[in-house]
N, C-alpha and C positions, 0 to 999 in steps of 0.2 A: 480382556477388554482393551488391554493399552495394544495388543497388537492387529486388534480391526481398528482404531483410531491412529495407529501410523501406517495404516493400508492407505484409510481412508487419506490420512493429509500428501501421502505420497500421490494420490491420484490427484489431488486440489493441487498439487507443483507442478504435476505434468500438466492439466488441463490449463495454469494460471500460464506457463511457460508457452505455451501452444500458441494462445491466446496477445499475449506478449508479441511476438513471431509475426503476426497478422498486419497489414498494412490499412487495415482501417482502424482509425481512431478513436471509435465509440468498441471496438473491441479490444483495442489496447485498454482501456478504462476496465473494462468487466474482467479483464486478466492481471489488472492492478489489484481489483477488488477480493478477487479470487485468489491472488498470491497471498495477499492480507487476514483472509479467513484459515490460510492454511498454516502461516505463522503463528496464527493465537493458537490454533488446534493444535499445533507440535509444543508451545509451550506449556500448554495444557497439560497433555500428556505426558511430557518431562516431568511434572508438577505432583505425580505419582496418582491417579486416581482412588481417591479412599472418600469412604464416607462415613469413616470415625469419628472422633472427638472431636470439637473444637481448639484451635493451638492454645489454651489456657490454662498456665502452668498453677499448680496446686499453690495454697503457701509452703508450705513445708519441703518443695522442689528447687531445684533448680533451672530444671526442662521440662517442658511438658511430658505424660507420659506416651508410649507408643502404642500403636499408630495413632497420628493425627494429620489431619489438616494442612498441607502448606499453605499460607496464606498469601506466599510470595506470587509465582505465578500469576493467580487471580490479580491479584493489584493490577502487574503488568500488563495482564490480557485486557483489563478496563482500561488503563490507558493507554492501548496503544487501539482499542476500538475507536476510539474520541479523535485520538490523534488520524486514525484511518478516513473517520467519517468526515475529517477537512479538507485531508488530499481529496478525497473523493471530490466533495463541494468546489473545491477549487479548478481540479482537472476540469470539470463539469462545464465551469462555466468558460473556463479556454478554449475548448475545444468550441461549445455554443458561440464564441466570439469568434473564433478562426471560420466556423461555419458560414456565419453572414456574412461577411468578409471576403472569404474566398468562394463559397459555394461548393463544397468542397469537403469529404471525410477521409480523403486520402491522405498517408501521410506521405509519400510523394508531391501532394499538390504543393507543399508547405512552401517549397523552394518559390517559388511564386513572390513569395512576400517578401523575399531576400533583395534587396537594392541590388540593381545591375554592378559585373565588376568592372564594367571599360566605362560605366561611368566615372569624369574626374571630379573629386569633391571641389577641389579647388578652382575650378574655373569659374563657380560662383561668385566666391571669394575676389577675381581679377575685374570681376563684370559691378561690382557693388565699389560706389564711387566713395573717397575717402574723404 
């Protein structure tokens, strides 16, 4: 089982990286989202798949007995879903704002929004009475 689930996350790396690579900016997001799923799944799978005991150690123990449970992994995979699903929300709405804005999903167009460089800042500065 853990070696169809590192088939599978290696193909969620290639596909997230492909994705990444792409010069449109609603497909760099789904290649963010896609790298993100592939991270929990490899943690996951680090995290030894069993579906023994729970990690709860006996009284009379001092470790639980084997096999059980890591309970670590899981934490992590929840928090970094949480934390994934705000990068998402966030991307989301910059790109929608760069959208209106520019017109534009290219991430070429971006340069666009960059201040000219032979403009002089300071000539405003000489022009504003003191």
């Amino acid at each position: 089982m853990e070696l169809i689930l590192a088939v599978v996350s290696g193909c969620l790396f290639a596909a997230s990286f492909y994705l990444l690579m792409r010069r449109n900016l609603l497909r760099f997001v789904i290649g963010i989202i896609i790298l993100g799923n592939a991270v929990n799944l490899l943690i996951f799978t680090m995290g030894r798949l069993t579906r023994a005991q729970p990690p709860v150690i006996p009284y009379d123990a001092k470790i639980p007995p084997e096999p059980y449970a890591n309970p670590l992994p899981q934490a992590l995979i929840l928090t970094a879903i949480v934390i994934s699903f705000g990068l998402l929300a966030f991307t989301l709405v910059l790109i929608y704002r760069n959208y209106t804005v520019g017109r534009t999903m290219d991430a070429d167009g971006l340069d666009q929004a960059e201040p000219n460089e032979s403009l002089d800042v300071y000539e405003d500065e000489k022009r504003l009475p003191a």
